[in-house]
GULUM-761814 format. One record per residue (C-alpha): residue number from 1; y, x, z. Coordinates in nm, 3 decimals, m for minus. Layout:
BEGIN
<kolvo = NUM v = Y u = X w = Z>
...
This chain:
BEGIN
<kolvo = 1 v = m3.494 u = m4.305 w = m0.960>
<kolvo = 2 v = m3.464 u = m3.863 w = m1.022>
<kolvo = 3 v = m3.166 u = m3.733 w = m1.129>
<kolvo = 4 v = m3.199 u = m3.418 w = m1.364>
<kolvo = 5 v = m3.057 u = m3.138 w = m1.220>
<kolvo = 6 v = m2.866 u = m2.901 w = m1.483>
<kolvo = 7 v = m2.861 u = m2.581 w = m1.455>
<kolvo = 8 v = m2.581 u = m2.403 w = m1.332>
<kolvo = 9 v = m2.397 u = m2.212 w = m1.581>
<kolvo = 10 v = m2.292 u = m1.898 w = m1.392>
<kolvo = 11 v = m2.688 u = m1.814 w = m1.341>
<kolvo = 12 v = m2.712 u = m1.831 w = m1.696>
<kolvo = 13 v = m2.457 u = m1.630 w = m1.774>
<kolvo = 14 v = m2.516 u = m1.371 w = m1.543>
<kolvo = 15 v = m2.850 u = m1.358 w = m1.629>
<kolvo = 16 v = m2.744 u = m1.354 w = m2.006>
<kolvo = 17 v = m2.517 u = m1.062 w = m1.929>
<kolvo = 18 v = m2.819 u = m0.818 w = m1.772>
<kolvo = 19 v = m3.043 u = m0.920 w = m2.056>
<kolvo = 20 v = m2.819 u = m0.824 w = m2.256>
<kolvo = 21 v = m2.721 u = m0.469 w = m2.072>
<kolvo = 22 v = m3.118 u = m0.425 w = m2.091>
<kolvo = 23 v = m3.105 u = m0.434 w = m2.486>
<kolvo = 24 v = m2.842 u = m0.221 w = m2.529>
<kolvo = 25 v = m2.971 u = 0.056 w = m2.286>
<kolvo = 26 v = m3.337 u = 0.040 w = m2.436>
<kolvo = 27 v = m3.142 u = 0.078 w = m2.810>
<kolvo = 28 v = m2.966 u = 0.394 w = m2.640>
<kolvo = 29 v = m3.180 u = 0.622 w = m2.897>
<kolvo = 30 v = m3.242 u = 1.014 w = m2.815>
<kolvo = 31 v = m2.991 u = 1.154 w = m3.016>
<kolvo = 32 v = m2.710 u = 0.995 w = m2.843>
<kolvo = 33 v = m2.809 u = 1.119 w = m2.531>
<kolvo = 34 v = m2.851 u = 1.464 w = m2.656>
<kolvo = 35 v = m2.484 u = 1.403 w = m2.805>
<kolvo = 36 v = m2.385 u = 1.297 w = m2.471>
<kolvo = 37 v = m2.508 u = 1.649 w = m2.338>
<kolvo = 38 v = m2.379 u = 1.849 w = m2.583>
<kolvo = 39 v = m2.029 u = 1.677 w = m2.532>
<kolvo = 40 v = m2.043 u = 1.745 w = m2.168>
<kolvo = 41 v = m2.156 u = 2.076 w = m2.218>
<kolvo = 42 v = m1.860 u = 2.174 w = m2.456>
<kolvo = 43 v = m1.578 u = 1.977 w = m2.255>
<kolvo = 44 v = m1.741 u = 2.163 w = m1.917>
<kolvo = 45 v = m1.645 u = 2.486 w = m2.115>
<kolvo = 46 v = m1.315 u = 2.406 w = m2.237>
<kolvo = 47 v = m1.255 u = 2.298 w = m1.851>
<kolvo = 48 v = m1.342 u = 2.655 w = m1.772>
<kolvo = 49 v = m1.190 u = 2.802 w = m2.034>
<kolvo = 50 v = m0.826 u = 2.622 w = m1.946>
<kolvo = 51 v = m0.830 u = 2.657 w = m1.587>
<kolvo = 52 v = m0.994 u = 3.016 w = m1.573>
<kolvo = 53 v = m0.618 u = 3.161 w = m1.650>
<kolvo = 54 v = m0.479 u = 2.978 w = m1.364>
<kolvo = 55 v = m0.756 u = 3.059 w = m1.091>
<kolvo = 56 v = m0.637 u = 3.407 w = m1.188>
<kolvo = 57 v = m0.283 u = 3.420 w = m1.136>
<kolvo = 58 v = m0.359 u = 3.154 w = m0.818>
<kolvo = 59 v = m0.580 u = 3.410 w = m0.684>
<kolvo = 60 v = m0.425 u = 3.764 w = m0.776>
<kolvo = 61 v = m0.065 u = 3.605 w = m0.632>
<kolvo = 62 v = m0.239 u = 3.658 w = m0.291>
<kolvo = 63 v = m0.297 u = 4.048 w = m0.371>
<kolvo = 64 v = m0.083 u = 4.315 w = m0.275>
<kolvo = 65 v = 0.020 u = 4.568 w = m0.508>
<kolvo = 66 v = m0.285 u = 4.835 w = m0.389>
<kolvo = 67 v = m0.523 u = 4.545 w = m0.453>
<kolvo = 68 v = m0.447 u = 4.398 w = m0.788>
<kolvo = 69 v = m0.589 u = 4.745 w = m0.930>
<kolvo = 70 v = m0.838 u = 4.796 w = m0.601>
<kolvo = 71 v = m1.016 u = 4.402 w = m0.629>
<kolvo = 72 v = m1.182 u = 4.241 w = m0.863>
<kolvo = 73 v = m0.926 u = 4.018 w = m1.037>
<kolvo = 74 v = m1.160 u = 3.678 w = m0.985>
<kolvo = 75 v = m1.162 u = 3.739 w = m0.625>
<kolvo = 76 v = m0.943 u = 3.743 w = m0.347>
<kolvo = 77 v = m0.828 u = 4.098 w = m0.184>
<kolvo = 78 v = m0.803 u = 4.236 w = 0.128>
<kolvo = 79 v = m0.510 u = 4.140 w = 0.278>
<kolvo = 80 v = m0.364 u = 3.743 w = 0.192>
<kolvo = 81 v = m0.017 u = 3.853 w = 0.069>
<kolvo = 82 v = 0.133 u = 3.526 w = m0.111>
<kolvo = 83 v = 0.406 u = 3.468 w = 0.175>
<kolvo = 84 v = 0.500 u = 3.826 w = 0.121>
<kolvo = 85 v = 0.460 u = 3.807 w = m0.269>
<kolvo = 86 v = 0.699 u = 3.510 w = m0.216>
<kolvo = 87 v = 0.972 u = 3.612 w = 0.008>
<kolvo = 88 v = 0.994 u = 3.975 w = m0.220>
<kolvo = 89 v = 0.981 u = 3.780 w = m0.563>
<kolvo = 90 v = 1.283 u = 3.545 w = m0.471>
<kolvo = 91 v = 1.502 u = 3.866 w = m0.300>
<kolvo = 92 v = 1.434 u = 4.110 w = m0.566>
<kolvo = 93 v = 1.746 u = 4.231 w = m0.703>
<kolvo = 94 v = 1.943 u = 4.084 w = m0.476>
<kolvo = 95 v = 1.798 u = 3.743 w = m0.606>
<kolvo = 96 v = 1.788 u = 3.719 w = m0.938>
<kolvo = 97 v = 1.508 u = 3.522 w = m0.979>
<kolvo = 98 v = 1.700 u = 3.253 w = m0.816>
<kolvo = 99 v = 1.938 u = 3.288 w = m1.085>
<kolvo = 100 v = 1.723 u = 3.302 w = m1.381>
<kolvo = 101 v = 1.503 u = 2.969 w = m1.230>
<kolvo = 102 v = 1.844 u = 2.767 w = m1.235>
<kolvo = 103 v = 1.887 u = 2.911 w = m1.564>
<kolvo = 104 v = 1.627 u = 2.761 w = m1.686>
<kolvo = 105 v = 1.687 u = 2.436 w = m1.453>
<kolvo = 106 v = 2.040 u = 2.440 w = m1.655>
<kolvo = 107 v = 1.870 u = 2.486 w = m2.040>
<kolvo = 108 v = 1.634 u = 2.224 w = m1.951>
<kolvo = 109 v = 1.822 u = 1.950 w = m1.799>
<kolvo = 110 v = 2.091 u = 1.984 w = m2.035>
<kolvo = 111 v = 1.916 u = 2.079 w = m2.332>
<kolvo = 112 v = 1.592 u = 1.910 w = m2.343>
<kolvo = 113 v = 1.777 u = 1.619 w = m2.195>
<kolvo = 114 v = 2.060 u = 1.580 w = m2.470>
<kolvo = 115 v = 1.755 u = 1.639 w = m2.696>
<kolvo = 116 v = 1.611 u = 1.366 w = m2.597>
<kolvo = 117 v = 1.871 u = 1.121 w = m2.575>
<kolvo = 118 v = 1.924 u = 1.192 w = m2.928>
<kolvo = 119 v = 1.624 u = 1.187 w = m3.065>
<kolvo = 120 v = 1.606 u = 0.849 w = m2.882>
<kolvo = 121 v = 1.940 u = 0.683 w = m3.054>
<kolvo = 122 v = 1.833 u = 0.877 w = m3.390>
<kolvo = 123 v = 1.497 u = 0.749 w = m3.418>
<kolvo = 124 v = 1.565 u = 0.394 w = m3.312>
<kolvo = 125 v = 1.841 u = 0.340 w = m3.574>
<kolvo = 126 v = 1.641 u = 0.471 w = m3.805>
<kolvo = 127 v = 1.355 u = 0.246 w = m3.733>
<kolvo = 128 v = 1.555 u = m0.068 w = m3.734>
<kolvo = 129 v = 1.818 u = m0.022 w = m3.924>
<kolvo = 130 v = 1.855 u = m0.037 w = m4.330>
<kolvo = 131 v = 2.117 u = 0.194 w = m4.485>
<kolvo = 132 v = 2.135 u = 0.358 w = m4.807>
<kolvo = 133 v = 1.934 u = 0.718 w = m4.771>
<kolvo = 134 v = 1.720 u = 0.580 w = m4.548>
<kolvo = 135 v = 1.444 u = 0.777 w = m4.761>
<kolvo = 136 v = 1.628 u = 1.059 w = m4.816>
<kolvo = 137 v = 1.669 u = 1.114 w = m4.394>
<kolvo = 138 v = 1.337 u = 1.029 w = m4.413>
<kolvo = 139 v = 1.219 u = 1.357 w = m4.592>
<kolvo = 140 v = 1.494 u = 1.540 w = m4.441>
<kolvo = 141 v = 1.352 u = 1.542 w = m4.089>
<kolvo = 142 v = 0.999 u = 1.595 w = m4.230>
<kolvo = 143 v = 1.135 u = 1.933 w = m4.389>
<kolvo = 144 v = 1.303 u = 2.003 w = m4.070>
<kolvo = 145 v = 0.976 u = 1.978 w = m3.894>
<kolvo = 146 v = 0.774 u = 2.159 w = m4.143>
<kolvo = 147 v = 1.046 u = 2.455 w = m4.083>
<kolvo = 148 v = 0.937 u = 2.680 w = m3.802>
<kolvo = 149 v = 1.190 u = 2.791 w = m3.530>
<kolvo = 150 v = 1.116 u = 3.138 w = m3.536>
<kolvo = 151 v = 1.234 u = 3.191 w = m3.893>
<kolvo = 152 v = 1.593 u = 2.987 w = m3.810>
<kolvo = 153 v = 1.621 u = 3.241 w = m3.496>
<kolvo = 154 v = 1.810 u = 3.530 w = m3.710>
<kolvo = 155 v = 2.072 u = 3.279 w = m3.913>
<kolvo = 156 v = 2.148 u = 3.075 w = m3.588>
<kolvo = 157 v = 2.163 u = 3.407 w = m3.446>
<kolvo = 158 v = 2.443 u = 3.508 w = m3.699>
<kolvo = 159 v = 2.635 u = 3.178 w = m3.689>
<kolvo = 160 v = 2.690 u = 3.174 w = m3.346>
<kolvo = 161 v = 2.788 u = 3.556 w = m3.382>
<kolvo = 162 v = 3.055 u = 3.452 w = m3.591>
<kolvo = 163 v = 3.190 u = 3.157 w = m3.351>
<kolvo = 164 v = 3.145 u = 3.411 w = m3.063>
<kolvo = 165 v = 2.896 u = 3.175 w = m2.849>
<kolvo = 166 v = 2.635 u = 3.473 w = m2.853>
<kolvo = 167 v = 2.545 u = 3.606 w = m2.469>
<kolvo = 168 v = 2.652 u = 3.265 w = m2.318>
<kolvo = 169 v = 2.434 u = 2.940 w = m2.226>
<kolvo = 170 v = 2.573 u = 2.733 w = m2.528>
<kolvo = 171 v = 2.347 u = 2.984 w = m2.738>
<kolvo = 172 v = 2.044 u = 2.823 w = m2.601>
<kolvo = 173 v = 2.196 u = 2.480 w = m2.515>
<kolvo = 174 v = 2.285 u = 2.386 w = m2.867>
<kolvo = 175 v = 1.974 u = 2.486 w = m3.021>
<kolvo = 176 v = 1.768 u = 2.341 w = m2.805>
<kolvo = 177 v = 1.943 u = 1.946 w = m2.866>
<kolvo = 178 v = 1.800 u = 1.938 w = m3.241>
<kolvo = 179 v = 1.455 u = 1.857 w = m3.175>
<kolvo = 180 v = 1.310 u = 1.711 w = m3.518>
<kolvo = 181 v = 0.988 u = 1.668 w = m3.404>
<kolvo = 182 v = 1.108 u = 1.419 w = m3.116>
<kolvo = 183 v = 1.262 u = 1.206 w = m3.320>
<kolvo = 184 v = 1.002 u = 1.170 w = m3.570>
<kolvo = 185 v = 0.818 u = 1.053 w = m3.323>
<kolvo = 186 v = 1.061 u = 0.773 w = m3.164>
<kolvo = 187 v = 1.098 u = 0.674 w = m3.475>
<kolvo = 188 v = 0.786 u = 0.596 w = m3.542>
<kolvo = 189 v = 0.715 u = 0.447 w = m3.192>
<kolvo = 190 v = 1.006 u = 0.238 w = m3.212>
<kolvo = 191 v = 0.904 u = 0.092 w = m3.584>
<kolvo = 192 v = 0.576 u = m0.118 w = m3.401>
<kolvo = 193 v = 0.675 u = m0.116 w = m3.017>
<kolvo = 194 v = 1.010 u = m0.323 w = m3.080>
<kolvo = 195 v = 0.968 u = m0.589 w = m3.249>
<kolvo = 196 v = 1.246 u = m0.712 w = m3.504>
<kolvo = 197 v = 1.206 u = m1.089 w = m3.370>
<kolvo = 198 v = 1.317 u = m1.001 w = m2.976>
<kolvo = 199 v = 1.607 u = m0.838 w = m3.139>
<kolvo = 200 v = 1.717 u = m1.099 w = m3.364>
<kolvo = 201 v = 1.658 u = m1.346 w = m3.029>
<kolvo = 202 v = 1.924 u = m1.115 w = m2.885>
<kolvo = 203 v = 2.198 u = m1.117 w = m3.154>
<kolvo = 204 v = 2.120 u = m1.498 w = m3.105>
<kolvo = 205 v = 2.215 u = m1.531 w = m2.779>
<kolvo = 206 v = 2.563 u = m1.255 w = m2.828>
<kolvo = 207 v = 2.412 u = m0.989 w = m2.741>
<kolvo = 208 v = 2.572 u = m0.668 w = m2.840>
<kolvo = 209 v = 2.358 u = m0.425 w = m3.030>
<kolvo = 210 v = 2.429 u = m0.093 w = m2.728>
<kolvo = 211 v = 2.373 u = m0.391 w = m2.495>
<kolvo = 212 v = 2.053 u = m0.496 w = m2.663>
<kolvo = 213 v = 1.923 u = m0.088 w = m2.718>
<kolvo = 214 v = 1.965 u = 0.004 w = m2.310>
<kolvo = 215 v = 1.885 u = m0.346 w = m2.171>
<kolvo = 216 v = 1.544 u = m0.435 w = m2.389>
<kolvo = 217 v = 1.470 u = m0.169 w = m2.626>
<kolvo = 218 v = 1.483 u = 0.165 w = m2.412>
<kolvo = 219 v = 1.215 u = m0.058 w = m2.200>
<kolvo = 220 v = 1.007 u = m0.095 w = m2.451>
<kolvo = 221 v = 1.043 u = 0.302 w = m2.535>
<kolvo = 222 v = 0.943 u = 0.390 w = m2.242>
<kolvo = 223 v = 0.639 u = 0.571 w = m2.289>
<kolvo = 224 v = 0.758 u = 0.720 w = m2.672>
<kolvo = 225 v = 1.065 u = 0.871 w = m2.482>
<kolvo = 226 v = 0.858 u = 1.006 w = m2.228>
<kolvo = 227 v = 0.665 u = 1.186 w = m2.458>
<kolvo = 228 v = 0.925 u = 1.360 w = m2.635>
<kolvo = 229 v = 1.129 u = 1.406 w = m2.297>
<kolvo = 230 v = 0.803 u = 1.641 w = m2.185>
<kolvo = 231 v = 0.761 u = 1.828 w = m2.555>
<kolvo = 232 v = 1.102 u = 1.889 w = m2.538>
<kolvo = 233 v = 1.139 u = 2.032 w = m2.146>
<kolvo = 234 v = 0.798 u = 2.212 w = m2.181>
<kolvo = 235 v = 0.966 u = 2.430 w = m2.546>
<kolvo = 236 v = 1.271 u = 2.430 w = m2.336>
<kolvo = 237 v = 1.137 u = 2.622 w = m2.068>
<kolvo = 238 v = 0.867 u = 2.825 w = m2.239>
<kolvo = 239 v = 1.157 u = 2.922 w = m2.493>
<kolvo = 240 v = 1.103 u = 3.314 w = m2.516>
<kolvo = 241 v = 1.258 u = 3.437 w = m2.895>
<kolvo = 242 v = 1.585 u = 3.236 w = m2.896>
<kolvo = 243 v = 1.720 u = 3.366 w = m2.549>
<kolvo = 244 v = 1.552 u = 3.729 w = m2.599>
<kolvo = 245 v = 1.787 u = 3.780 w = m2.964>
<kolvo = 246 v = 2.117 u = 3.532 w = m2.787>
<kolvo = 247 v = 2.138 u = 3.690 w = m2.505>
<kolvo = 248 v = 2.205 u = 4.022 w = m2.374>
<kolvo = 249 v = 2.352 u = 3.973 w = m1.988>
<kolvo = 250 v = 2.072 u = 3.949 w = m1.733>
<kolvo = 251 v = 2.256 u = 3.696 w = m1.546>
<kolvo = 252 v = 2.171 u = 3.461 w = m1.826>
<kolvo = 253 v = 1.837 u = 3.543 w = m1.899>
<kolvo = 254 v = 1.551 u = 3.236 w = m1.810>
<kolvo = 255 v = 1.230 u = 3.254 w = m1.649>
<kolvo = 256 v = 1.049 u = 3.362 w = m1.991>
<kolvo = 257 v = 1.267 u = 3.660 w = m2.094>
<kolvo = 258 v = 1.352 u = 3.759 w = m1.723>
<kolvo = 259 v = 1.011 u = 3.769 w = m1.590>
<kolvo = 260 v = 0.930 u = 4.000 w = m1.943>
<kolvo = 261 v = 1.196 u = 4.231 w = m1.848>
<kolvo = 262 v = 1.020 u = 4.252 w = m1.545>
<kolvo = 263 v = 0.706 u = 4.359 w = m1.690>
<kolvo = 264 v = 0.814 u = 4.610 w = m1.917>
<kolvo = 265 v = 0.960 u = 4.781 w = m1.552>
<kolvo = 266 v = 0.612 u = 4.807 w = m1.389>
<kolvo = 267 v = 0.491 u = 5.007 w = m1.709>
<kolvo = 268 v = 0.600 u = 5.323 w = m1.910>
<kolvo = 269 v = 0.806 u = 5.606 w = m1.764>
<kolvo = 270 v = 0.962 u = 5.551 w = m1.431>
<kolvo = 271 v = 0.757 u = 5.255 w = m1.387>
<kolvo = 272 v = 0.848 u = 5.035 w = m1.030>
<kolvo = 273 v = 0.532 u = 4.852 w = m0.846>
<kolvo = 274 v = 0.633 u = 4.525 w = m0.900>
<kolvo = 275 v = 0.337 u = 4.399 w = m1.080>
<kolvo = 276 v = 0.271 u = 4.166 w = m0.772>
<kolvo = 277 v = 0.606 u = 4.005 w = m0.797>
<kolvo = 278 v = 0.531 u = 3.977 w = m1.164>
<kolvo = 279 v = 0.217 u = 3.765 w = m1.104>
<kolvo = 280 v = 0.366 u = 3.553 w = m0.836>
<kolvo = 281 v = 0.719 u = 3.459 w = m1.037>
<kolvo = 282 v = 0.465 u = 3.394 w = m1.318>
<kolvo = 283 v = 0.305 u = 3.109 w = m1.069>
<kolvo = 284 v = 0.646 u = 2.998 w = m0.906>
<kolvo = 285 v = 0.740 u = 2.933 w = m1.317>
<kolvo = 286 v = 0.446 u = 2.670 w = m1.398>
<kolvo = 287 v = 0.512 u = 2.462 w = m1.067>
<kolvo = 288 v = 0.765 u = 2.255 w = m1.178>
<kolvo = 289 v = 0.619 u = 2.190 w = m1.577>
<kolvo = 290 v = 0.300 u = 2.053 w = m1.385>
<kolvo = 291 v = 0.507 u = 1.873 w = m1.114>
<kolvo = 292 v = 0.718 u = 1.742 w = m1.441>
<kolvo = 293 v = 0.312 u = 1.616 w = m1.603>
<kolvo = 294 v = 0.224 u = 1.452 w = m1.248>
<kolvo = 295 v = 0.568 u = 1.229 w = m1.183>
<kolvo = 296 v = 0.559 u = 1.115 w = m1.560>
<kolvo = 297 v = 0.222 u = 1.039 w = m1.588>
<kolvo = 298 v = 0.243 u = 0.692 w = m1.480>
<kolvo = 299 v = 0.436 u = 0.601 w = m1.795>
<kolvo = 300 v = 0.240 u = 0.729 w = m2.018>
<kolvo = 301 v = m0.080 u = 0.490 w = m1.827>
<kolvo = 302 v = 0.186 u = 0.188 w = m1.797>
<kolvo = 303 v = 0.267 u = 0.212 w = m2.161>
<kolvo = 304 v = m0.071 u = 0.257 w = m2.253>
<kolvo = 305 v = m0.219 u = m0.054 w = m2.048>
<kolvo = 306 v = 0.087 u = m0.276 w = m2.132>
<kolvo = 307 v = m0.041 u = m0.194 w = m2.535>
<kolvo = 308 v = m0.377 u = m0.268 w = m2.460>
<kolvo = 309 v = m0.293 u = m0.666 w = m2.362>
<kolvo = 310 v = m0.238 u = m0.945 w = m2.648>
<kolvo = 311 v = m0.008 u = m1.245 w = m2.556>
C-alpha cells in the first residue's frame, strides 16, 4: 500500500515568492529605470551641492593666513595649521570666543529649552482638551506663524527698551520661548499619537491628569518633541537679527553676531589678519548642531518604526 506524499509547503512558497520577484522585475519598464537614473543623478548633485560648503571651511580651517589667499580654496595648503587655527581662535581677545560659545550654550539651553517645554504643554492641551475658543487659538497660532520674525524684531526691540531688558540675555531669552511653529506641530502630533482611550483608562484607574501627561503621554511624544526641540535649538543658535539690534556689549554677543564682528575686522581700513580664525570659529560653531542631529536621531527612527507596527 503507497502513501501520497504532499508537498511541502515552504518549497511552494518559496518558489511562489521568486516567481513572483521574476514578474515584477520583467514588468520593471524602461522609463522607470531611466527615472531611477535621473533621480540618482539629481540627489548625487544636491549631495554635492550641500556638502561642497563644508569641504570648504573643513579644508581652508587647515590654512594659514598666507595660504587662504596663496591656495586654491578646494585644496589643502602648504603648511596643516588647524591646531594652530585652534589654539589662536579660542585665545583671541583674551578668550572671547569662549565667552560668546557659552553664550550661545546659555540662549539655547534656556531658550530653546523653555520653548520647547511649552510648546509641549501648549500643544497637548490643546489637542485633548475642549474649551471655549478652542477655534479662535486655533487661528491665532496660525497668524502667529504666518508672521515673520524679522518684522517683530523693531517693536520687541522697543518694548524691551521701555522695560530696560535691552543689552542683557533676557533680550534673547524671552523671545526665543514663543515658538509658534513648535507648537503647531505638537499639537498636531499629539491629536493622532495619543489616543483619547489610554487616557480615559488612566482617569479610570486615579490617575492625575500631570501624572498621566509625564508618565504616558510625553512617551508617546517622543519623537514630535524631538522635532521641535531641534527647530527650536538650530533658530536658537543660528539667531543673527534679534541679538545684532538687543544687544550692544560684546560680552553678550553669540556665536552668529560675534563671529560677524569678526569679519567686518579682517576687511576695510585697519583691517587685522584674522580671516583664518574666522574660518575655523565658523567650523568650531556647526560641531555641536550636528553632534545635537547625531544623539537625537535615534528618536526620530524609534518613533518612526514604533508608527509603522499595527497591534
Amino acid at each position: 500500500m503507497t502513501t501520497a506524499t504532499a508537498p511541502r509547503t515552504d518549497t511552494v512558497a518559496v518558489t511562489t515568492d521568486r516567481s513572483r520577484s521574476r514578474r515584477s522585475y520583467a514588468r520593471t519598464s524602461p522609463t522607470q529605470t531611466r527615472r531611477s537614473v535621473v533621480l540618482t543623478i539629481v540627489m548625487s548633485l544636491y549631495l554635492v551641492y550641500t556638502l561642497l560648503p563644508l569641504a570648504w571651511l573643513l579644508i581652508n580651517a587647515t590654512k594659514t593666513q598666507p595660504d587662504l589667499f596663496s591656495s586654491f580654496g578646494l585644496w589643502f595648503g602648504d603648511s596643516f595649521a588647524l591646531g594652530d587655527n585652534i589654539v589662536q581662535t579660542f585665545t583671541y581677545r583674551d578668550g572671547i570666543f569662549l565667552r560668546w560659545l557659552g553664550n550661545t550654550l546659555l540662549y539655547v539651553v534656556v531658550g530653546a529649552g523653555g520653548a520647547t517645554f511649552l510648546a509641549t504643554l501648549a500643544g497637548y492641551g490643546l489637542a485633548k482638551y475642549n474649551f471655549r475658543g478652542r477655534k479662535a487659538v486655533f487661528a491665532v497660532i496660525l497668524g502667529a506663524i504666518a508672521v515673520p520674525g524679522t518684522a517683530l524684531a523693531v517693536p520687541t526691540f522697543l518694548l524691551f527698551s521701555q522695560l530696560g531688558l535691552t543689552n542683557t540675555p533676557w533680550a534673547i531669552i524671552i523671545p526665543s520661548l514663543i515658538s509658534p511653529f513648535g507648537l503647531y506641530l505638537v499639537w498636531v502630533y499629539a491629536t493622532d499619537a495619543v489616543p483619547t482611550e489610554l487616557l480615559e483608562a488612566a482617569r479610570m484607574d486615579g490617575a492625575g491628569e500631570f501624572r498621566t501627561f509625564f508618565t504616558i503621554s510625553i512617551r508617546l511624544l517622543t519623537p514630535g518633541i524631538v522635532t521641535v526641540l531641534l527647530f527650536a535649538v538650530v533658530a536658537t543658535w543660528n539667531n543673527y537679527f534679534l541679538p545684532l539690534i538687543m544687544l550692544s556689549n560684546p560680552e553678550w554677543y553669540p556665536l552668529t553676531v560675534g563671529l560677524n564682528q569678526w569679519n567686518a575686522q579682517a576687511v576695510g581700513v585697519g583691517a587685522q589678519p584674522i580671516y583664518n580664525l574666522v574660518i575655523t570659529g565658523s567650523l568650531l560653531s556647526i560641531i555641536p548642531i550636528v553632534a545635537a542631529f547625531l544623539v537625537l536621531q535615534r528618536f526620530w527612527q524609534s518613533g518612526l518604526s514604533a508608527g509603522s507596527v499595527k497591534g
